[in-house]
C-alpha positions as CSV (number, residue, x, y, z in Angstrom):
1,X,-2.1,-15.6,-9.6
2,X,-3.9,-12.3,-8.8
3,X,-1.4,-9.1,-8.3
4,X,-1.3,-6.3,-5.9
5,X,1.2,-3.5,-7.0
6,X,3.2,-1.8,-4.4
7,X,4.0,2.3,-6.0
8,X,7.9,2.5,-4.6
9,X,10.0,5.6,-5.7
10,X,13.3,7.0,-4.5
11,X,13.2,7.5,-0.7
12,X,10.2,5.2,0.0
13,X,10.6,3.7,3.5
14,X,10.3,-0.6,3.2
15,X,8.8,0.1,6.9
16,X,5.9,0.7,5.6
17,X,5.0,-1.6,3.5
18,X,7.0,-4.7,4.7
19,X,3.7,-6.1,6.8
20,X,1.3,-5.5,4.0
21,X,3.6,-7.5,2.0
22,X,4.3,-10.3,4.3
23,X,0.5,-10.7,5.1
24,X,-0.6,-10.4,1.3
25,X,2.2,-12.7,-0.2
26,X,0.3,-15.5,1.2
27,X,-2.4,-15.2,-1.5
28,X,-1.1,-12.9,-4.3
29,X,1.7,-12.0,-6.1
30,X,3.2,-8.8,-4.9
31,X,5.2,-6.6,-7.6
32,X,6.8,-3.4,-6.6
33,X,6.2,-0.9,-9.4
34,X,8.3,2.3,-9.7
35,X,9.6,5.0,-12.2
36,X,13.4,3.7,-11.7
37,X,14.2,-0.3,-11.6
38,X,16.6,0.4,-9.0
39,X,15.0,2.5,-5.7
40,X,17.4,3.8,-2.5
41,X,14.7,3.1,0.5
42,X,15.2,5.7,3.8
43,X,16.8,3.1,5.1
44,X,19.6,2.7,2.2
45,X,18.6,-0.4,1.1
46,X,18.5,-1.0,-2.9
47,X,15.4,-2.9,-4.3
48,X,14.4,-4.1,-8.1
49,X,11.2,-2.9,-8.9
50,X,9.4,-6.2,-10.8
51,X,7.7,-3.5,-13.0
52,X,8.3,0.1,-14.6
53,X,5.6,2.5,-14.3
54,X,5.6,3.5,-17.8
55,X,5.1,-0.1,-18.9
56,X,1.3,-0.9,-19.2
57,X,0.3,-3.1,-15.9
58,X,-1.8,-6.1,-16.6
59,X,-5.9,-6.1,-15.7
60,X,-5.1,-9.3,-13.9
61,X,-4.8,-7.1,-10.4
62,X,-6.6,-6.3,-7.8
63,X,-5.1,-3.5,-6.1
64,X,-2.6,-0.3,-5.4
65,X,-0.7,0.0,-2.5
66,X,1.4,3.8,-2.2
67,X,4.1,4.1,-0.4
68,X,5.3,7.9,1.3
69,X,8.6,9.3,0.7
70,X,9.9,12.8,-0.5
71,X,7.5,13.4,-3.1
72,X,10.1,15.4,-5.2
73,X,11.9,12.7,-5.9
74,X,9.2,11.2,-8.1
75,X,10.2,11.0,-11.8
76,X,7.3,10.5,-13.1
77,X,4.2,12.4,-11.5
78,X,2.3,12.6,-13.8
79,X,2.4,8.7,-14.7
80,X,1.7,7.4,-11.0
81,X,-1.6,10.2,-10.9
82,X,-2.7,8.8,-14.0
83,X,-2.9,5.6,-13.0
84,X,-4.2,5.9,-9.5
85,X,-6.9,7.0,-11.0
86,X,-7.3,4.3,-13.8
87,X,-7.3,2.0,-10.3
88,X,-10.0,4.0,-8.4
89,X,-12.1,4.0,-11.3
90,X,-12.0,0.5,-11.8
91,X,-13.4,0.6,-8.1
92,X,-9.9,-1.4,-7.5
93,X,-8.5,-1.2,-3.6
94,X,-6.0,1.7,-3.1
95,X,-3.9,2.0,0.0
96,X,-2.0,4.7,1.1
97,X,0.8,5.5,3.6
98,X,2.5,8.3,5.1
99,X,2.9,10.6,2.0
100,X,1.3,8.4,-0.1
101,X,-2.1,9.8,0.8
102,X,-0.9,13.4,-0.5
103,X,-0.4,11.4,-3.7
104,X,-3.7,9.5,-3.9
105,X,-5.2,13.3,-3.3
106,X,-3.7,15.2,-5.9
107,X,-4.5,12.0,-8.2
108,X,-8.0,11.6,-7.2
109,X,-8.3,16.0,-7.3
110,X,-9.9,15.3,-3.6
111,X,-9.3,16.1,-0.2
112,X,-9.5,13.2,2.0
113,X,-8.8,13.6,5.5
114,X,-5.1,13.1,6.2
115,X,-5.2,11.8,9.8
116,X,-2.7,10.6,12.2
117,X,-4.7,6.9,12.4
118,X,-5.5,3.9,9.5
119,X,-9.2,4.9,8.2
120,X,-10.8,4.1,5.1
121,X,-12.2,7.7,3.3
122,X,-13.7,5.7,0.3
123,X,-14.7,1.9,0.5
124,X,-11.7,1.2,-1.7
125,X,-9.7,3.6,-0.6
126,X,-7.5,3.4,2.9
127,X,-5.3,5.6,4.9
128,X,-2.7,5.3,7.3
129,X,-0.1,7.6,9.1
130,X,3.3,6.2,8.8
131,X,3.3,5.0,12.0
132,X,0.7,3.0,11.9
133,X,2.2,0.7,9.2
134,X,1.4,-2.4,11.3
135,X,-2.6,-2.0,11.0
136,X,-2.2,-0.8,7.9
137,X,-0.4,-4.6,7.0
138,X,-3.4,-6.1,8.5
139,X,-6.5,-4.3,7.8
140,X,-5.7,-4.7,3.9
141,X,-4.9,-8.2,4.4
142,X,-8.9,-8.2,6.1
143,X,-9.7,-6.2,3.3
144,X,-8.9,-9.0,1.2
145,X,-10.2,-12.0,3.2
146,X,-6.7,-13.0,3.7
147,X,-7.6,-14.6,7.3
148,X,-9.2,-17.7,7.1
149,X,-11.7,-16.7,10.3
150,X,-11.7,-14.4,13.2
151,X,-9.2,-16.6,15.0
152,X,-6.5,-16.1,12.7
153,X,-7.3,-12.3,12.5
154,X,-6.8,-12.5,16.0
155,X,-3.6,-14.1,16.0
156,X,-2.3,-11.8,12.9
157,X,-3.0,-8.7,15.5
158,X,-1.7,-10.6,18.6
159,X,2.0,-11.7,16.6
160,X,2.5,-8.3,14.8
161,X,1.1,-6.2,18.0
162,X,2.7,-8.8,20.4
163,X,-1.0,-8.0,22.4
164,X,-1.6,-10.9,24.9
165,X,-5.5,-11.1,24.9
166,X,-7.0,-8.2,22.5
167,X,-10.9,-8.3,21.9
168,X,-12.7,-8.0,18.5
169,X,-14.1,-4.7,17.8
């Protein structure tokens, strides 16, 4: 089964990711990577990483998801910029949340736009505020053909959104 790696470290909020995750689970095999096995969320909850950072990951993947948190509690910098950009030049998807997107800049020596809104600034790369963690779930899991047709895109936005009659754009 094809992987998509989730970048936790110490402070990451499980907010922001726990959408992506439920939607992308249908379809892949989500491992959380990290620089510690154990990582204290901002909500105090303890997770396992499935992978170390400074263990090789696999080819068999198709993308990066980056999770925000206080930077400075990163172990490892220099690992998680090295391989953010081993992702984007493989032309894998890489996703980005909160203070993730600070990350995915200094990695990528850029200056994408760091908005308050969900926006893709390369056509693998995508962007979202923190508090937009709920589009952010479902326009990767679009991103991915997750949805078997517009109907069930639809529904996705209507459950998560609780939106009673919302229009395609």
């Amino acid at each position: 089964m094809k992987k998509i790696y989730i970048y936790m470290f110490e402070t990451s909020p499980i907010f922001e990711i726990v959408i992506a995750s439920y939607i992308l689970n249908t379809k892949f095999e989500i491992c959380v990577l990290s620089d510690n096995i154990k990582i204290n969320s901002s909500e105090g909850i303890c997770i396992n990483s499935n992978k170390l950072i400074n263990n090789l990951i696999d080819d068999d993947f198709l993308g990066l998801i980056v999770c925000g948190g206080e930077i400075d509690k990163i172990r490892d910098k220099d690992k998680i910029l090295s391989l953010i950009k081993e992702v984007n030049d493989k032309n894998k998807f890489v996703g980005a949340i909160c203070s993730g997107r600070e990350i995915v800049n200094e990695a990528l020596n850029s200056s994408f736009k760091i908005q308050e809104k969900i926006h893709f600034v390369k056509e693998n790369i995508l962007f979202s505020s923190a508090n937009n963690y709920i589009k952010f779930g479902i326009e990767i899991g679009k991103y991915f053909n997750i949805y078997e047709d517009e109907r069930d895109y639809l529904e996705t936005i209507n459950f998560f959104e609780n939106k009673e009659d919302y229009e395609s754009k």
